[in-house]
C-alpha positions, 0 to 999 in steps of 0.5 A, spaced: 471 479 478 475 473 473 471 468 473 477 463 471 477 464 478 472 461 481 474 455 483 482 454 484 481 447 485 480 444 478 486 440 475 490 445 470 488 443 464 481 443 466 482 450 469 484 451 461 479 448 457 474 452 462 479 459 462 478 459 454 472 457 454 469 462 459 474 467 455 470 466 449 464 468 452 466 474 456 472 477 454 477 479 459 477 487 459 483 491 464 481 492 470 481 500 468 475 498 464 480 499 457 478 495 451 477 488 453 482 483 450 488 479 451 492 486 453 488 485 460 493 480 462 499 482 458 498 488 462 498 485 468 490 488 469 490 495 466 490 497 458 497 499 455 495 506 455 493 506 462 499 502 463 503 508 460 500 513 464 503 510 470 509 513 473 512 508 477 518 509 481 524 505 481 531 505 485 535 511 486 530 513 492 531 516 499 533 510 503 529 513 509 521 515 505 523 513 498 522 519 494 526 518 487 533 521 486 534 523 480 541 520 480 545 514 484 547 518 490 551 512 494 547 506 499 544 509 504 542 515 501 538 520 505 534 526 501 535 533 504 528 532 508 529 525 511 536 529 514 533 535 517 529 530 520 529 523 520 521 519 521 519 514 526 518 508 520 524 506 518 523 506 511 518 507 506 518 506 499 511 506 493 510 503 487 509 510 483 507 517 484 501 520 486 498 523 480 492 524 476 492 517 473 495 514 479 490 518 484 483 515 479 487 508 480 487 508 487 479 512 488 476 507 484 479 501 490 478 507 495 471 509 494 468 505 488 467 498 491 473 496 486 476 491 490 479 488 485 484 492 484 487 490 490 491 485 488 493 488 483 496 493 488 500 488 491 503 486 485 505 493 484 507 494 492 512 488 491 516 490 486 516 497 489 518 495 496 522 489 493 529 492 498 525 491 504 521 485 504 526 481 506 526 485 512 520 483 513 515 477 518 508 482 519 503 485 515 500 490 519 494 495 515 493 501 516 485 501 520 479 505 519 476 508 525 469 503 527 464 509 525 469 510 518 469 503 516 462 501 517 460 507 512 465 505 507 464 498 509 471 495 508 478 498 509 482 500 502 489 498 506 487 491 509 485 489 502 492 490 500 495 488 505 492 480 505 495 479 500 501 482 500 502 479 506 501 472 503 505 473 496 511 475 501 509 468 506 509 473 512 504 474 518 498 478 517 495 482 523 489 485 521 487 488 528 494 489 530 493 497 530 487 501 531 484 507 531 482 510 538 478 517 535 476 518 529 479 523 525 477 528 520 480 527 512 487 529 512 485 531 506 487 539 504 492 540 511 499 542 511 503 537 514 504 539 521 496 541 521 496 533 520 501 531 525 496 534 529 490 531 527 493 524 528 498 524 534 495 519 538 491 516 534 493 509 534 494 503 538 496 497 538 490 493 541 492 489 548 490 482 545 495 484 540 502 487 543 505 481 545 504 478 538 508 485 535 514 485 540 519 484 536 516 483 530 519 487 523 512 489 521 511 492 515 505 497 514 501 497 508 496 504 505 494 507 499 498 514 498 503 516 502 503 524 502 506 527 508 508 522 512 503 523 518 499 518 519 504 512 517 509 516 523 503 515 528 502 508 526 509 506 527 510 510 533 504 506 536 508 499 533 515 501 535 510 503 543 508 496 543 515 493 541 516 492 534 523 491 532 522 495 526 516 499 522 517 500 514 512 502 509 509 500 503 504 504 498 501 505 492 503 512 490 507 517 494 508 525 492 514 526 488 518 530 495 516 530 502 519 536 504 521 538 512 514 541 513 510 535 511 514 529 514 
């Protein structure tokens, strides 16, 4: 926690003095716990070597899923997986490639309390996702199952989400979607293993259709790996009316092939 940000409310140069000051006391160090220093706001929150490490992704990409292109191919551009079969979202796009730095980033908000980090995702989701945004009136997380939730004790995608959802002046929709049957980890299955584990998973609650019918929502998680789960959510959205579904995450594999989407 920054406790320069304990009260917003100060005026600006009170806020300064007591920033200093608290500065002076307890150095700022980076959220990825680097060295502490002024490189943790230089940094936009991480050392310069884990800055370093991050593989983050920018245009050209698949107008569809947002895989990296190597070269400029053209406007609307289509990876060969998004061609064999487009996916249910409209379009997906990530901050950065999911990696080994990235991956340690992204458990440490997952499964270690650090959701400190969030913001700092955001951050990054928005710089990703920054063709799509303006397309964008709703802010819909990706929801934990119940049982899930209350072992983890909050969901890693709506902590994101909240403010993303800010920063962009969108709605945000916390309970929109839920999740109707608590399926297992999707990790170590293939992509169609996947589809199967969530088809049908999710639904947009009856209290919440109205409010989603004709909305441009924007889905927000954390990794997007074959696509399953976003391609279930946004089935359900696009069942509840949503005008258009798209996607933002922090990290993506490299190339989503036609098995995995």
């Amino acid at each position: 926690m920054d406790l320069r940000q304990i009260d917003l409310r100060l005026p600006p140069a009170v806020a300064r003095l007591t920033g200093a000051a608290l500065d002076a006391l307890l150095p700022p160090r980076a959220l990825d716990e680097g060295a502490p220093g002024t490189d943790a706001v230089q940094w936009r929150g991480l050392s310069p070597g884990a800055w370093g490490r991050i593989a983050f992704i920018a245009p050209p990409v698949c107008d569809a899923c947002g895989a990296p292109f190597e070269f400029d191919r053209g406007e609307g551009a289509l990876c060969g997986a998004c061609v064999a079969r487009r996916p249910a979202f409209d379009r997906a796009r990530a901050a950065c490639l999911y990696d080994e730095h990235a991956r340690d980033l992204i458990l440490k908000l997952k499964h270690a309390d650090r959701t400190d980090l969030a913001g700092l995702f955001a951050g990054w989701m928005i710089r990703g996702a920054a063709d799509i945004l303006p397309d964008i009136d709703t802010v819909a997380p990706v929801p934990l199952h119940p049982w899930r939730l209350l072992t983890r004790r909050y969901n890693q995608a709506a902590e994101i989400a909240r403010p993303l959802a800010r920063r962009i002046g969108a709605a945000y929709l916390p309970d929109a979607l839920v999740r109707r049957r608590a399926t297992p980890t999707q990790a170590g299955k293939a992509g169609d293993a996947r589809r199967r584990n969530v088809e049908g998973a999710f639904a947009v609650a009856a209290s919440w259709r109205r409010r989603i019918a004709g909305r441009r929502v924007l889905l927000v998680d954390d990794v997007l790996t074959t696509g399953a789960t976003a391609e279930a959510c946004a089935l359900a959205l696009k069942d509840a009316g949503a005008a258009r579904v798209d996607v933002a995450v922090i990290a993506r594999v490299k190339q989503l092939t036609r098995d995995s989407i």
